[in-house]
MIVOTOR-498271 format. One line per 4 residues: for each residue x, y, z of C-alpha. Coordinates in steps of 0.02 Angstrom, whole numbers. Example, Ala and Ser with C-alpha at 12.3 -4.5 7.8 and 13.67 -1.06 7.14 Angstrom:
615:-225:390  684:-53:357 .
***
This chain:
5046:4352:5887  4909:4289:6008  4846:4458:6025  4830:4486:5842 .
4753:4301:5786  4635:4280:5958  4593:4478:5978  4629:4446:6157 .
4598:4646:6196  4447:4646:6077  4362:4533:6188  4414:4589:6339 .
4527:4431:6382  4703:4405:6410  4795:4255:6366  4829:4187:6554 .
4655:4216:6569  4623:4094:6406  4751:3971:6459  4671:3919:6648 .
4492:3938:6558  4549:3808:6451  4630:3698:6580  4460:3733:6673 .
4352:3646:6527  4466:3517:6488  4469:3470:6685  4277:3479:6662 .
4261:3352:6522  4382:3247:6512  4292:3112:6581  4216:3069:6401 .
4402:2986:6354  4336:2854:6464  4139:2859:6442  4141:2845:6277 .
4242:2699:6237  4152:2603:6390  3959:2635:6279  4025:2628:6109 .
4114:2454:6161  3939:2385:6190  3942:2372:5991  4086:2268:5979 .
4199:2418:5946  4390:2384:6011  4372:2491:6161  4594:2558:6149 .
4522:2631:5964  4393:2729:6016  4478:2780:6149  4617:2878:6030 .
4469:2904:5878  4374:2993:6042  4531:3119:6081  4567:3147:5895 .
4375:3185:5875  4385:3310:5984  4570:3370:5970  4512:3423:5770 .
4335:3468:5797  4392:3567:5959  4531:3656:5840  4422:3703:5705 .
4319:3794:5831  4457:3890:5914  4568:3931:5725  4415:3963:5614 .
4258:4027:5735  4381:4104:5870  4258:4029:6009  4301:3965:6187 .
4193:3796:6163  4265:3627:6153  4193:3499:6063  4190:3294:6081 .
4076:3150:6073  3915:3178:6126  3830:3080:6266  3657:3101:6199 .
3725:3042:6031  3831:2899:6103  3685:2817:6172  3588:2821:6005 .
3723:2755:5916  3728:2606:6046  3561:2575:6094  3457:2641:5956 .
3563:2617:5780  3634:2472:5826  3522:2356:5959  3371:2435:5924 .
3376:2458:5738  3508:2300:5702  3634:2389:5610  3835:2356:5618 .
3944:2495:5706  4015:2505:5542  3862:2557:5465  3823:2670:5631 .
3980:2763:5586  3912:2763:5416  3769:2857:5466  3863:2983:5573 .
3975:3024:5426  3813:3064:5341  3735:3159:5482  3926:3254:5476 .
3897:3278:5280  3717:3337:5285  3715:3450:5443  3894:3541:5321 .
3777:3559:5180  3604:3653:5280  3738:3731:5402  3803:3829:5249 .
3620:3872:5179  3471:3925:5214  3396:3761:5253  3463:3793:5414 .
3361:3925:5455  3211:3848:5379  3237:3688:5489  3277:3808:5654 .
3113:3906:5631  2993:3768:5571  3009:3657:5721  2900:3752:5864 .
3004:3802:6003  2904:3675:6127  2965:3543:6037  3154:3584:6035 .
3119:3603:6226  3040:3414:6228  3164:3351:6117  3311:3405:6230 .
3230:3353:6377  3187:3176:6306  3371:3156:6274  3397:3185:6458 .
3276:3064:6498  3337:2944:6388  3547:2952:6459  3488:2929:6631 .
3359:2796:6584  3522:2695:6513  3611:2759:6647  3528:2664:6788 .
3518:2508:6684  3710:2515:6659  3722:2528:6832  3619:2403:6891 .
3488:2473:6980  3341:2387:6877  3290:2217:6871  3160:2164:6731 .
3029:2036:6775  2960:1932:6623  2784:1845:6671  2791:1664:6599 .
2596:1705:6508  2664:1879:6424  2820:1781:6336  2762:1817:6146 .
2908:1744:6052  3066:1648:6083  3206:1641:5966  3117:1748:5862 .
2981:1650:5820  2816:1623:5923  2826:1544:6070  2680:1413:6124 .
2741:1333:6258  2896:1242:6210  3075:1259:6296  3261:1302:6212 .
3423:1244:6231  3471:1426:6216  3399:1560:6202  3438:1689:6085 .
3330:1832:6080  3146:1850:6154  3027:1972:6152  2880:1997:6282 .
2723:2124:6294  2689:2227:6413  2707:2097:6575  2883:2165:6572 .
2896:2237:6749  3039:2334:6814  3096:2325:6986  3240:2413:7086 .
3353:2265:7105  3462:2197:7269  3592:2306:7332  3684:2136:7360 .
3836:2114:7221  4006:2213:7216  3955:2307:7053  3792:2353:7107 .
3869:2422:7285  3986:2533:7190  3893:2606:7053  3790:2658:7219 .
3943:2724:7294  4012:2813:7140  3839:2895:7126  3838:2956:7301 .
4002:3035:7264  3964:3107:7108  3784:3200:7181  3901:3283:7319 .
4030:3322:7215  3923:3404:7100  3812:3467:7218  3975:3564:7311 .
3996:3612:7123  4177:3549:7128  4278:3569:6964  4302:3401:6890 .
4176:3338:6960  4144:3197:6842  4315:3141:6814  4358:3153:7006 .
4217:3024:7047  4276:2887:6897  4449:2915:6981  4364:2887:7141 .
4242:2745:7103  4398:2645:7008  4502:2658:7178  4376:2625:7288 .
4329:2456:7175  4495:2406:7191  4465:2320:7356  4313:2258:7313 .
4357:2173:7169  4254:2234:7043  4412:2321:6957  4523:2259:6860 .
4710:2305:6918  4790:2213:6757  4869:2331:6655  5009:2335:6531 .
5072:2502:6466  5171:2425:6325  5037:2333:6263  4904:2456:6302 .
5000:2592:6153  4989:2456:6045  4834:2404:6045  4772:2580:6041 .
4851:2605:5857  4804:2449:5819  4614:2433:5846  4628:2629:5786 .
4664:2542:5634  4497:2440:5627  4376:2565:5650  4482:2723:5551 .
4376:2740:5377  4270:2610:5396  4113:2730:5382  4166:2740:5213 .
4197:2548:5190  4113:2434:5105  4024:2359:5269  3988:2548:5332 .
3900:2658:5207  3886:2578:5061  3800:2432:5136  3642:2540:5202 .
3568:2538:5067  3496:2399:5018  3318:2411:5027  3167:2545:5002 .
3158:2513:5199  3344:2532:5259  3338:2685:5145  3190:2754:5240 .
3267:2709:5412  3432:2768:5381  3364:2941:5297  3249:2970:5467 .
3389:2917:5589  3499:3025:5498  3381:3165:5514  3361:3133:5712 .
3516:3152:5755  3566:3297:5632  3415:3382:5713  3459:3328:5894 .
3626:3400:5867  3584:3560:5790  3467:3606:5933  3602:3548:6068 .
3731:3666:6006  3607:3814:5956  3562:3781:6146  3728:3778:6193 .
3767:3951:6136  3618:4037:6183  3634:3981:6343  3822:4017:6370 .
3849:4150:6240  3713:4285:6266  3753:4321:6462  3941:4347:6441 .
3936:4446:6275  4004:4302:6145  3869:4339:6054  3783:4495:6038 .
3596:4505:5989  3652:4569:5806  3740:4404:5814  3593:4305:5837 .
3484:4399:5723  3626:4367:5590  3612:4186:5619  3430:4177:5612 .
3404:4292:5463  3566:4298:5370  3636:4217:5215  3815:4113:5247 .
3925:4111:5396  3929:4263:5441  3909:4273:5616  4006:4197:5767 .
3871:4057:5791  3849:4017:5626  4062:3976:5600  4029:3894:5772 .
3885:3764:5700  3999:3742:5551  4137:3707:5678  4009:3568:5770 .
3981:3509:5588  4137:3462:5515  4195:3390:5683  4045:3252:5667 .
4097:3213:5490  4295:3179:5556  4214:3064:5712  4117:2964:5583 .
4277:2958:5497  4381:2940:5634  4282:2777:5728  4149:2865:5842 .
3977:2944:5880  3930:3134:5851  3998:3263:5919  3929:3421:6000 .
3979:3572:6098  3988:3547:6265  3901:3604:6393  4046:3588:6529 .
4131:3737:6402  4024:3844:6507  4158:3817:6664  4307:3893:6567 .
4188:4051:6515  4162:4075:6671  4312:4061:6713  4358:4217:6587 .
4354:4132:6429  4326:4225:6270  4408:4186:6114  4470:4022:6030 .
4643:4035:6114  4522:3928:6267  4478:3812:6132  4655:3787:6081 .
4727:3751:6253  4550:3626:6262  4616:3526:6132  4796:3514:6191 .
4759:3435:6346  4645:3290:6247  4795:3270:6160  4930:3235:6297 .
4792:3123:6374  4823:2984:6254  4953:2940:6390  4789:2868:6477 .
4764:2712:6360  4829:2585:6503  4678:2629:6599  4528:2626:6490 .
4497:2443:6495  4531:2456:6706  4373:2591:6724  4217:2491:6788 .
4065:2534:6726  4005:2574:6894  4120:2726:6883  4034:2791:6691 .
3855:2730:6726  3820:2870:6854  3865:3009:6743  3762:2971:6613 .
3631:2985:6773  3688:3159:6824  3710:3220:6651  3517:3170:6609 .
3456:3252:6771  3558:3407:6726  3451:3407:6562  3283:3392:6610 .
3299:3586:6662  3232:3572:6481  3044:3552:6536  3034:3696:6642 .
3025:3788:6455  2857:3701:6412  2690:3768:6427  2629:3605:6527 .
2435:3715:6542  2414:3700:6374  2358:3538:6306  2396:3567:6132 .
2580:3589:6160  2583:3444:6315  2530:3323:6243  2646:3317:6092 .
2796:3364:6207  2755:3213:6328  2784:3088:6202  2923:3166:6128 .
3005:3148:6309  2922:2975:6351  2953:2886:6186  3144:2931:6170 .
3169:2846:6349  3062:2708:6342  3074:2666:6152  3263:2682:6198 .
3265:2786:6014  3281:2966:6003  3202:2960:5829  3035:2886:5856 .
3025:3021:6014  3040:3142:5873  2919:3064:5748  2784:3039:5920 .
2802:3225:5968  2786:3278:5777  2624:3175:5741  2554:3207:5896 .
2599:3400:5847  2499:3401:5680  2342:3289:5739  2303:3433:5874 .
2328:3576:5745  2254:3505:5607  2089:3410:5726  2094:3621:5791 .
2116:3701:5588  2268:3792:5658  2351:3723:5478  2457:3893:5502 .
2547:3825:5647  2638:3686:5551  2772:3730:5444  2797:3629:5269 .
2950:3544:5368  2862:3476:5471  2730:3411:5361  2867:3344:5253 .
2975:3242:5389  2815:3185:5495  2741:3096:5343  2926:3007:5297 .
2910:2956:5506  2710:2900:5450  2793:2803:5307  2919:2709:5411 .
2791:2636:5525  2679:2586:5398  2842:2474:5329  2883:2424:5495 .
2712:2338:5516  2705:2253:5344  2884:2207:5330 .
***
């Protein structure tokens, strides 16, 4: 029966082969049960429910991707995605996780819709390749950016005289009681801080660890090190050692319960909309991150697929110039697709196809039967609830570190000696990380993009897509400064 479904001889495979592939990637990512509740949490999120929305996410999405595209990639939460939902939808932007989810559902919804026609392709072949490069590599930039704040490793120095409002109004001189929110210019200086605190020591430590473990290219690396880094702050009192199994179950299903559907609620989509400029926000964020994700998996397969024989070049050319879902990558994006519409649903960020499914390929897997085994060990890790509130964040702040670094392999694909394409793919990279929003690093790179072409008359170099979506990013500016 496995033969038959899988095509296990077809692709050259045999099912022991599929089932310690799949052990392989599961070892290899299984680290993002416990990442992504510890970022998403930042939100206000019950950290026990998107701890189980997390392993659902990518126990369906995962699924799908073995039953319907036969492929041995696993997907879950993305990191990249995580940390705009955190950082850039909600503290950055000011919206509710409930609308975040919102937005994700949407993201879900639209990338099902283009996925399935030819605005797919359209969107694929009118963004220049240089920019997908500096888009990816931004992202990079942008985890381990957050990374090393998480940890602790940066201090940020106010100057007194560059304080420009307090409370959210101007500030001339007077004190508060409290202080609520303030915003200064650019006297903001960042230092490395004082390796002096228990926190700071071991997200120090756990890094150390991590760099040699992945450095000796040990399987597991990532989850090995949050093991590590939890034991070793044990001692030193940073973690916590309370746990209650009992209780833990239960209030898994029940803050599962708070965020399940409410992307669909009436305080998660339906109250986006409100005005002409939360419509034009939410319409370009939602763009960002369907565009974000559609690169990271088209990357993913490329990069993965191509070498072992996956995908063949007819393959590719299918996806590229074919109608439907015809080939293996295109039921692989639609795969990628639905799973981000269930993790809106569900209570968390986007998902994507992840990179660590590389491990179990090379490991010898071939066919969705990997997948399948992928998503049956995110399932029997629910048993881990008791120990997601016990994780420091000493022990998840270095990955997002490692897993930035690993991206910025990204800018080696850039043409840095020419001007015309450096330019616009340094502030795609730069603005992502220090805007702390993938989307304006997008709208930078794209209207840096078409003031070169046009200032040169290469008109013929910029699609109509990007005409269309850099003048919607123009547009949200403009209402940004007059509103």
């Amino acid at each position: 029966m496995l033969e038959r479904f899988f095509k296990l001889s077809e692709n050259h495979t045999t099912a022991r082969t599929e089932v310690i592939a799949g052990l392989t990637t599961f070892v290899a990512m299984a680290y993002i049960i416990f990442l992504n509740p510890a970022v998403l949490s930042m939100t206000g999120m019950p950290s026990q429910g998107v701890f189980l929305a997390t392993i659902l996410t990518a126990v369906i999405g995962t699924l799908i991707m073995g039953l319907f595209a036969n492929l041995p990639y696993a997907l879950a939460p993305s990191i990249g995605m995580q940390a705009m939902f955190t950082y850039t939808i909600v503290f950055g932007l000011g919206f509710t996780w409930q609308q975040a989810l919102g937005m994700v559902f949407l993201v879900g919804l639209v990338d099902v819709i283009i996925t399935l026609t030819k605005v797919r392709s359209m969107i694929v072949k009118g963004i220049p390749d240089q920019l997908k490069h500096a888009i990816a590599a931004g992202i990079g930039l942008f985890i381990a950016y957050i990374g090393l704040k998480n940890a602790g490793f940066l201090n940020f120095l106010i100057d007194p005289d560059n304080i420009i409002s307090l409370n959210n109004q101007a500030f001339h001189g007077q004190g508060a009681a409290k202080i609520s929110s303030m915003v200064g210019n650019g006297g903001v200086t960042p230092e490395i801080a004082t390796f002096n605190t228990p926190a700071v020591v071991l997200a120090l430590i756990s890094l150390v660890i991590l760099v040699l473990l992945v450095v000796f290219q040990v399987r597991g690396a990532f989850l090995i090190a949050v093991i590590a880094t939890t034991l070793i702050g044990i001692p030193m009192g940073v973690t916590s050692t309370h746990i209650e199994w009992s209780s833990s179950f239960n209030a898994m299903f029940t803050d599962f319960g708070q965020i399940f559907g409410q992307a669909l609620g009436k305080d998660g989509l339906w109250s986006m909309f409100t005005t002409p400029k939360n419509i034009l926000v939410v319409i370009l964020t939602v763009f960002s991150m369907g565009l974000s994700g559609l690169f990271d998996a088209i990357g993913t397969f490329i990069g993965t697929g191509l070498t072992t024989g996956i995908f063949s070049e007819a393959d590719q050319k299918e996806f590229y110039e074919g109608k439907g879902f015809k080939s293996k990558m295109d039921r692989g994006l639609v795969a990628d697709t639905f799973a981000t519409m269930f993790a809106g649903i569900l209570g968390t960020s986007n998902t994507t196809t992840f990179i660590e499914s590389a491990s179990g390929i090379k490991a010898g897997g071939r066919t969705g039967l990997t997948s399948v085994v992928v998503a049956l060990g995110f399932l029997v890790s629910i048993i881990f609830a008791p120990f997601v509130n016990v994780i420091p964040s000493a022990a998840t702040a270095p990955i997002l570190v490692i897993v930035g670094i690993m991206m910025m392999g990204e800018f080696k694909q850039i043409n840095w000696d020419d001007i015309e394409i450096a330019i616009p793919a340094f502030f795609t990279s730069a603005f992502m990380a220090f805007s702390y929003s993938i989307s304006y690093g997008i709208a930078a790179g794209f209207i840096f993009f078409i003031v070169i072409k046009a200032a040169k008359r290469k008109f013929n170099e910029i699609s109509p897509i990007l005409w269309v979506v850099t003048l919607f990013f123009l547009l949200n500016f403009i209402i940004l400064a007059i509103g």
